[in-house]
C-alpha positions as CSV (number, residue, x, y, z in Angstrom):
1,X,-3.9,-57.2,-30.6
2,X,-6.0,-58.7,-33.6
3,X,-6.0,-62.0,-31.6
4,X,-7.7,-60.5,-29.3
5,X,-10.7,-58.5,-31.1
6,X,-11.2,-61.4,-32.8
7,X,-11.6,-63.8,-29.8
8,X,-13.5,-61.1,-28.0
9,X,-16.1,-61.1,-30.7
10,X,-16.2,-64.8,-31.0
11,X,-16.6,-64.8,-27.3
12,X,-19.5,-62.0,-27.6
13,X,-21.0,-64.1,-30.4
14,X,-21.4,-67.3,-28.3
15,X,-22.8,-65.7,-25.3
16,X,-25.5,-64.3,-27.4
17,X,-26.0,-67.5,-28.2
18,X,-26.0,-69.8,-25.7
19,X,-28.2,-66.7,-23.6
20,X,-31.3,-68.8,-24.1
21,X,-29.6,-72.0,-22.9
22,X,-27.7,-71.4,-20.0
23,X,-27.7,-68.3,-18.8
24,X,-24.6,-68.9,-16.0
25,X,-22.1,-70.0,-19.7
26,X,-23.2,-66.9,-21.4
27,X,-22.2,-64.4,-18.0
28,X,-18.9,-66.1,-17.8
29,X,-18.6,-65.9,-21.6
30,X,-19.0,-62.1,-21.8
31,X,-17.0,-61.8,-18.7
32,X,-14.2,-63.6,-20.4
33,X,-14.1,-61.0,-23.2
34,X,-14.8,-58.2,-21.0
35,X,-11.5,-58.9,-19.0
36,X,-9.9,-59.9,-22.1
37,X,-10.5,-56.3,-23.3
38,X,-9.4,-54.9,-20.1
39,X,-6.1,-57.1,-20.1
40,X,-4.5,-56.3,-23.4
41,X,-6.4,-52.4,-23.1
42,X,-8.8,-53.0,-25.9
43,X,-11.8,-50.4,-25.7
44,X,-14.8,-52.4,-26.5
45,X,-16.7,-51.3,-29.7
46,X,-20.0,-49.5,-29.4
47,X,-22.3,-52.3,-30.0
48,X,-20.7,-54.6,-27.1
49,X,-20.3,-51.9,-24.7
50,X,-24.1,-51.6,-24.9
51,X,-24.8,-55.3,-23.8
52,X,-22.8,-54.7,-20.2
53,X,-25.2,-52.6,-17.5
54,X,-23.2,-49.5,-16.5
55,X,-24.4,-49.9,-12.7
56,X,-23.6,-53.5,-12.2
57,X,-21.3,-54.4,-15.1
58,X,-22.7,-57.7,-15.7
59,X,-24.0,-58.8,-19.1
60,X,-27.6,-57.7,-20.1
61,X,-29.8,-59.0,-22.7
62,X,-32.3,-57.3,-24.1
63,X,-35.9,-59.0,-23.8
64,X,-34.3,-61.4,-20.7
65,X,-32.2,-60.0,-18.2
66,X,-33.1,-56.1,-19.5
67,X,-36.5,-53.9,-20.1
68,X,-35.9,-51.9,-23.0
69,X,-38.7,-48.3,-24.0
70,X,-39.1,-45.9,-25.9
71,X,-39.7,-42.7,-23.8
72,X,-42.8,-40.7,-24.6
73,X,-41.4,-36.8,-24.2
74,X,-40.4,-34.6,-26.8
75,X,-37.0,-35.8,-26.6
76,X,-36.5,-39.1,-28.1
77,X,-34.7,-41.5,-26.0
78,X,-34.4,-45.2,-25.2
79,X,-35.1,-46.2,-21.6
80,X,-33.2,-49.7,-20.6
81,X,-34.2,-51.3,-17.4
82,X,-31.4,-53.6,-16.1
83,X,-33.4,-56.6,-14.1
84,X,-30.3,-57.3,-11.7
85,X,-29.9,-54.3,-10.1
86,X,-32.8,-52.1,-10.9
87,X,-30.8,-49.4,-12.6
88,X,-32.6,-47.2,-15.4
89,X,-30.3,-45.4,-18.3
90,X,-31.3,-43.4,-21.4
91,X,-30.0,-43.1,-24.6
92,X,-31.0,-40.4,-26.5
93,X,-31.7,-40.6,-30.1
94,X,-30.8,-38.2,-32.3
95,X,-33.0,-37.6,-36.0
């Protein structure tokens, strides 16, 4: 079980990484760990679960393959765009 947090994060790591070199590496990458996760039922921690689109499941990054606002209502919130399939989500921030 640590085996595999640990190689999911190493696999997280290097898809971050190699996102501004080949984008096709770091989707299989992050799919690797995703199904890793599923395999040996691992939930994902907060901070990778936010870098997989909740419409298309595939791997976002913010800046490159993701649109990321602030909303301008009363209510604070973050607006992320996913590029691939067009869907919008918020996140609401709490202060």
């Amino acid at each position: 079980m640590e085996t595999a947090k640990e190689r999911i994060d190493i696999l997280i790591d290097t898809a971050l990484y190699y996102s501004n070199i080949d984008d096709k590496l770091s989707d299989d990458q992050a799919r690797l760990a995703k199904k890793i996760a599923m395999r040996v039922r691992i939930r994902l921690p907060y901070r990778i679960k936010q870098l997989f689109c909740k419409q298309c499941k595939e791997f976002i990054i913010p800046g490159k393959s993701a649109r990321i606002r602030l909303g301008r209502s009363n209510t604070k919130c973050i607006r992320i765009s996913c590029y691939r399939c067009g869907h919008i989500y918020r996140k609401v921030l709490f202060s």
